[in-house]
N, C-alpha and C positions, 0 to 999 in steps of 0.2 A: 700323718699329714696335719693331727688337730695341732702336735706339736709345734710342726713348724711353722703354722699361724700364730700359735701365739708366741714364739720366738721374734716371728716380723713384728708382730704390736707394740712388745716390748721395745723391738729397735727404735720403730716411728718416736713410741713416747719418750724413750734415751734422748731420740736425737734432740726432739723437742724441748726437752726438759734441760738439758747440757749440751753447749756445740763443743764441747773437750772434754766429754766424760772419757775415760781412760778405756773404762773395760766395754765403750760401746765396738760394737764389729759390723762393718760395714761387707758389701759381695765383691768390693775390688781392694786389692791390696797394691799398695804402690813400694817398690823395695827405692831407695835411694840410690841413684847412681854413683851419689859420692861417699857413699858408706859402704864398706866390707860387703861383698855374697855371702849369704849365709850358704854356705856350700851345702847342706843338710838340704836345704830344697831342690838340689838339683837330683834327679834321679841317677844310680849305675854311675857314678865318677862323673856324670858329664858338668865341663867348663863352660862359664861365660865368657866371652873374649872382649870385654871395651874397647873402641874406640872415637874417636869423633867422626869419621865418615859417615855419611849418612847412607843407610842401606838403600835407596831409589832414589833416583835425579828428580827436579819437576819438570818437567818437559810443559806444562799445565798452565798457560797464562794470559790465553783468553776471556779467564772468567763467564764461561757458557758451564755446564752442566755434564758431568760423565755421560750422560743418555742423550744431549744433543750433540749429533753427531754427524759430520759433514757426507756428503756422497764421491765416491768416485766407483769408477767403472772397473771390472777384474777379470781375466781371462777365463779362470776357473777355480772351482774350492768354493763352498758352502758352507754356512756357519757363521762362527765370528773368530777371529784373526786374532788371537795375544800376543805384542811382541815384549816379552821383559828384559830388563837389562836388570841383571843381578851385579852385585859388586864381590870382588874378590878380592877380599886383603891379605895381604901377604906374613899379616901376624897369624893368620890362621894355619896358612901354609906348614910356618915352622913346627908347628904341632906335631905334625905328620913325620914320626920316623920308625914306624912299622906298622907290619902288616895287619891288616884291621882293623887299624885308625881310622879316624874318618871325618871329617869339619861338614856343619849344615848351617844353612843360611836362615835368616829372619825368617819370616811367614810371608808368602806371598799371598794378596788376597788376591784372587780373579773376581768382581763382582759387574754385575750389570741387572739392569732391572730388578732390584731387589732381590738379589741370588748370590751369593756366596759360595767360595770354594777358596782353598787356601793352599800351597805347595809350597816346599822350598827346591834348591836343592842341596846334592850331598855330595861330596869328591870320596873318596872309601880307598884306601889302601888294599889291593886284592894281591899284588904277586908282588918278586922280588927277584931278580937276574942279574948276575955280573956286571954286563956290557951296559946295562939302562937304568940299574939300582933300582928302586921305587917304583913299580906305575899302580895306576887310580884308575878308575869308573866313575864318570860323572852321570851320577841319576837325577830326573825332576820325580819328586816326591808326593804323592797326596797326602794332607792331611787331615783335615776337615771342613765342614761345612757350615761351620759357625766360626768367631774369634773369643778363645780362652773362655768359650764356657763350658764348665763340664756336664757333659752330657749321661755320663753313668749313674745307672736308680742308686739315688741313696734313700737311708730311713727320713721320713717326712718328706720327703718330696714326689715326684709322678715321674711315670715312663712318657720321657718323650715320643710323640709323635711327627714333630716334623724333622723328617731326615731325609734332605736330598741326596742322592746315592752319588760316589763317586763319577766324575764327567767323564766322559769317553774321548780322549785328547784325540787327536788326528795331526800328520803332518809336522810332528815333534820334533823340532832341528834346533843343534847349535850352529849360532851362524856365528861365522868370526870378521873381523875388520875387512878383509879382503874378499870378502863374500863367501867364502867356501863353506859350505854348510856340511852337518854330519848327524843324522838318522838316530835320533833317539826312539829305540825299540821298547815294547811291551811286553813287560818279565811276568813270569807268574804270581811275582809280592804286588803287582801292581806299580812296581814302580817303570818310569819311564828310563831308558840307559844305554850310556853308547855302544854300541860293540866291539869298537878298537879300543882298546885304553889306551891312554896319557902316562907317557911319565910326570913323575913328579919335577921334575929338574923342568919340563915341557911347560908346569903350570909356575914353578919359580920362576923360569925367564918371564915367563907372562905377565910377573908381578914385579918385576925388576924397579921399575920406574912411581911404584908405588901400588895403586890401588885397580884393579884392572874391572874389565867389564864383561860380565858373561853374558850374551844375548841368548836369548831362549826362545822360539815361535812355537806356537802349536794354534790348531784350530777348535775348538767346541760349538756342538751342533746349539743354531739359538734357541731351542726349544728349551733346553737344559735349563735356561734362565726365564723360565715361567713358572711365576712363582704359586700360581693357581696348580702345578700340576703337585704340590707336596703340603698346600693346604687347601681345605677347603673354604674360600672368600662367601660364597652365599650360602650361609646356614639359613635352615629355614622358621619362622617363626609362628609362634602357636595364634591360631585365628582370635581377635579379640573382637569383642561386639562393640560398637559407637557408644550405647551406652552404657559400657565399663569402665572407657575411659572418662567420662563426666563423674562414672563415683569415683575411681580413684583419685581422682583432680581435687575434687574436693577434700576425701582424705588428707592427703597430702599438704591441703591447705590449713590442714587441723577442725575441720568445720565438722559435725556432727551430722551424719546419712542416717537416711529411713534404716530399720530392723539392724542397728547397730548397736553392739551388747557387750563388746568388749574392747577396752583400750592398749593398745604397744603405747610405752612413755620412752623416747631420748633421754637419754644420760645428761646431754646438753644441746640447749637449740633453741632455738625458736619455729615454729608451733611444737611444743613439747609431746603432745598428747595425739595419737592420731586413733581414732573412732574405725573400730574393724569389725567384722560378723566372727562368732563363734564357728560358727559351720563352715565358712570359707578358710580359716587356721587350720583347723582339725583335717579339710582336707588336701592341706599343701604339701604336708607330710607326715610321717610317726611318730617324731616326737613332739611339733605343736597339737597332733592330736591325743596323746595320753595327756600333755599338758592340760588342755581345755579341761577332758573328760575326770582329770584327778585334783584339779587345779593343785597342779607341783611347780614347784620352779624346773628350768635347765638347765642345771650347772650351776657355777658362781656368778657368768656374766648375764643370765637372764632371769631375773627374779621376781615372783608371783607374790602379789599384796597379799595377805590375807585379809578375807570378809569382801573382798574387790575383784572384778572380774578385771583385771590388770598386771600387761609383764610392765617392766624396766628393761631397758634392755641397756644396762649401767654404761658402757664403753663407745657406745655409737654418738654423735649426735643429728642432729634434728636432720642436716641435709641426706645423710647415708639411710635414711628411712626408703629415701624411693629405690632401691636396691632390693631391698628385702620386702614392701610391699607390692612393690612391681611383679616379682616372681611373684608372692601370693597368690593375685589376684590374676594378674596374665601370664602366669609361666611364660616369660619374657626375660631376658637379662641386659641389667642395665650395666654399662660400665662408671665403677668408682672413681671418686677424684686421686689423684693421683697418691695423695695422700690417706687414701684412707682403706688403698687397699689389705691393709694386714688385720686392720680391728674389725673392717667389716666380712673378711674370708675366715676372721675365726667364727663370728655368728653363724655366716653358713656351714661351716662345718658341723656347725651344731645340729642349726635346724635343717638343712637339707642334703647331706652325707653325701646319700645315693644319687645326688644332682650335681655335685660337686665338679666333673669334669665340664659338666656341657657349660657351665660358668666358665671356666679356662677358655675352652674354645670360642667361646663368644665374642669374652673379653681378648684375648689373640686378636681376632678376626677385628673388630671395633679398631684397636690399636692401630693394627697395618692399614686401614683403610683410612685411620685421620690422618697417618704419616702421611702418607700418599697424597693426601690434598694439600699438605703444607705447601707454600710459595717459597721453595728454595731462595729465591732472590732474597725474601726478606731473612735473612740471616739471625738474628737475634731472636725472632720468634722461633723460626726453623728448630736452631739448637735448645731451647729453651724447652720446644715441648718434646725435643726426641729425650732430653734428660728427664724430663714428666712419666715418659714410658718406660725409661730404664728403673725410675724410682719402683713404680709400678710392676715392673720383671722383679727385681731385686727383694721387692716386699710378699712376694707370691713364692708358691714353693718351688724349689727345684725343679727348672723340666717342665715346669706350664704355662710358661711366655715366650718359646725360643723363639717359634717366628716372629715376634715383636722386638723381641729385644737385637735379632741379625737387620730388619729394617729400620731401626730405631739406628744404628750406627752406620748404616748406609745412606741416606738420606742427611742423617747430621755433616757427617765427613763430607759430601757432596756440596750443601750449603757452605762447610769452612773452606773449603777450598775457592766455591767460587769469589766468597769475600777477600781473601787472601791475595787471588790472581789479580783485585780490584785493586788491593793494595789498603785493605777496611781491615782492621783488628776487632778480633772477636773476645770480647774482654770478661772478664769472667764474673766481677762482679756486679755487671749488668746481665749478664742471664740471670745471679741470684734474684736481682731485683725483679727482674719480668717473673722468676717464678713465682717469689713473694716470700722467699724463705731462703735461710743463709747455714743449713747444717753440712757438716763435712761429707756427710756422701755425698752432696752435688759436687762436692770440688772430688773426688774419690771418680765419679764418673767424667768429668767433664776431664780427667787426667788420660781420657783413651783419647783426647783430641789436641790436649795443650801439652803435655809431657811427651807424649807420645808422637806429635809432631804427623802427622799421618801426612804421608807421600805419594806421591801421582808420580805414574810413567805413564809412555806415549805407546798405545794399542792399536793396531791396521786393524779394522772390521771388514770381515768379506763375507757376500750374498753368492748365491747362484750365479751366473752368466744369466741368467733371465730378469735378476735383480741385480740392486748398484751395492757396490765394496764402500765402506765408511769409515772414517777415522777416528776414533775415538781415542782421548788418553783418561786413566783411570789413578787413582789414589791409592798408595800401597804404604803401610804403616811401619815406621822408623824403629825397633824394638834396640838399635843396639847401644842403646846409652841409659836404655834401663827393662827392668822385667816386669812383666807384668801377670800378675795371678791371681784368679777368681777363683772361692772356693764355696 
């Protein structure tokens, strides 16, 4: 983990240092649609298929909000109601000339109240007969519960904990132009699939005239999309006395407290010097207390004056102190600026190891909860500070911001759309300016909303008969005119 702190710090100071340093590596990688696939990335043979169709229509142009969502009245069915129109192209089709082929669509996100879940589906080549030649299985697919972040423990990073479990689909039909609908069952893979097959010839007339349209219904219980049930929102905070916060305040302000015997110096800042107790270091944790007790340094980044009761703490400056005097003194976690989470999580790795996670979860919890308060309407701030958290996931190790980083691209995508439906551009190098900073990961992240084109279709919501059915249409992400991979 200490590694991959100081892996982020390095990046910050790249990025800082050079916006076209060559060998900087950012956590999204954007492949070129107008440049070669490198076929090497695709796993098992599999192809990418270009073309210009857009993978989802926008049905979306009221400019209200995914979540403000109209009432209407429903006979029966509980939950919420997704209706998708998937596209079917007919390049894909051609692909298809034996058994156990198979074509799969973009990602479908399902999202609502800051919940996520993503499907496609698959047409699969299963048999083969004289009279019908070809026929297929068409399955809806689960696939995860985030978008393209990987979720497996790697070295330096952390075991995710938020993972909302696969949704329990209900009422899963294709429905076709003329209304006839047909029962997508529950296989033991989990996937969703019809029971009659299709021939192949059945899904080529379908696409004769070009680009056809698969509708999809299914219903998910709305509980599924509470997002308190896969994190915990109210962590609880260590009791602090009135008069703790008047000395830390002070600290902080660099000013000199009664029975204060030892100094922490910023790297750079202003107030440089902050005024601390030997005894409240020593018992924050192990290693500021062998430090006091031996007077040693910590490593490279924290280093002890001799003849001086004083660290440096070389990498930090003067603002990132209340982070690390915060916890000190109120075992408290404050969250970092957006920028400064990688210099300041290698410190703590230093000096507080065994405290390490509950810092992630804190910071998670802080994240989702300013997203939450942003004013979608105002759009430039909106996207501005969902990029602040992505910075923030990306500068953290693997696996210890997901729930930040799935709300951080619901909320943004939400905001672009409703600007979009207004008929408002969302221009990119005015978020740099709102954030105050112009290095290529913002533009690297801000590519999941502008390249990426993210797409809305039109979703029926339905309540109880005791409750009202609702309309909602939702934003589904354009992948087919480029790929996208986070590593």
């Amino acid at each position: 983990m200490l590694d991959d702190w100081k892996a982020s710090s390095q990046k910050v100071k790249t990025l800082q240092k050079s916006f076209l340093e060559s060998t900087m590596t950012t956590a999204f990688e954007i492949i070129d649609p107008n440049e070669p696939v490198d076929e090497n990335k695709l796993p098992n043979g599999m192809e990418v298929i270009h073309h210009d169709v857009n993978a989802f229509s926008n049905h979306y142009v009221d400019g209200k909000s995914f979540d403000d969502l109209k009432k209407k009245k429903v006979e029966s069915g509980a939950g919420i109601h997704f209706g998708v129109d998937f596209k079917l192209h007919p390049d894909g089709l051609k692909k298809l000339s034996a058994v156990g082929q198979a074509i799969q669509s973009n990602n479908c996100i399902l999202q609502h109240n800051l919940v996520m879940y993503s499907f496609v589906y698959s047409i699969t080549v299963v048999g083969q007969n004289e009279k019908d030649g070809l026929y297929c299985k068409l399955s809806i697919v689960p696939v995860g519960y985030t978008f393209k972040y990987p979720t497996e423990m790697v070295k330096g990073g952390v075991a995710v904990t938020y993972k909302p479990q696969v949704p329990e689909l209900e009422n899963v039909k294709w429905v076709h132009k003329d209304g006839t609908e047909i029962d997508l069952v529950r296989e033991d893979n989990g996937f969703y699939s019809c029971q009659s097959m299709v021939t192949l010839n059945s899904f080529e007339n379908f696409t004769e005239n070009g680009v056809a349209v698969l509708r999809v219904e299914m219903t998910i219980d709305k509980d599924y999309f509470e997002i308190g049930e896969y994190i915990n929102l109210n962590l609880k905070e260590a009791h602090v006395a009135p008069s703790s916060y008047k000395i830390l305040d002070k600290i902080l302000m660099g000013e000199k407290v009664p029975k204060s015997d030892w100094i922490l110096s910023a790297g750079e800042g202003f107030p440089r010097d902050f005024h601390v107790h030997g005894p409240v270091l020593a018992d924050a944790s192990i290693p500021l207390r062998a430090a006091v007790t031996s007077h040693m340094s910590i490593g490279k980044e924290i280093a002890m004056i001799s003849h001086e009761n004083r660290f440096i703490i070389t990498s930090l400056k003067s603002k990132d102190m209340r982070v690390i005097l915060t916890y000190i003194y109120h075992r408290r976690f404050v969250l970092p600026d957006f920028d400064a989470v990688s210099r300041i999580g290698k410190i703590l790795s230093l000096l507080f190891r065994d405290d390490i996670f509950q810092f992630f979860d804190s910071w998670n919890v802080e994240l989702i909860k300013n997203l939450k308060k942003l004013d979608r309407c105002d759009t430039l701030k909106t996207v501005s500070e969902c990029v602040k958290a992505l910075i923030c996931v990306t500068c953290a190790p693997q696996g210890s911001l997901l729930g930040a980083y799935n709300v951080a691209l619901i909320v943004a995508s939400d905001a672009w759309q409703m600007a979009e439906a207004k008929g408002k551009k969302v221009r990119k190098e005015k978020v740099k300016k709102e954030i105050g900073e112009s290095w290529p990961l913002i533009d690297d992240i801000l590519e999941l909303w502008v390249l990426g084109k993210l797409k809305r279709k039109k979703y029926e919501i339905s309540e109880s008969t005791t409750s009202n059915a609702r309309f909602v249409e939702r934003r589904r992400w354009n992948l087919f005119k480029f790929v996208l991979l986070l590593f």
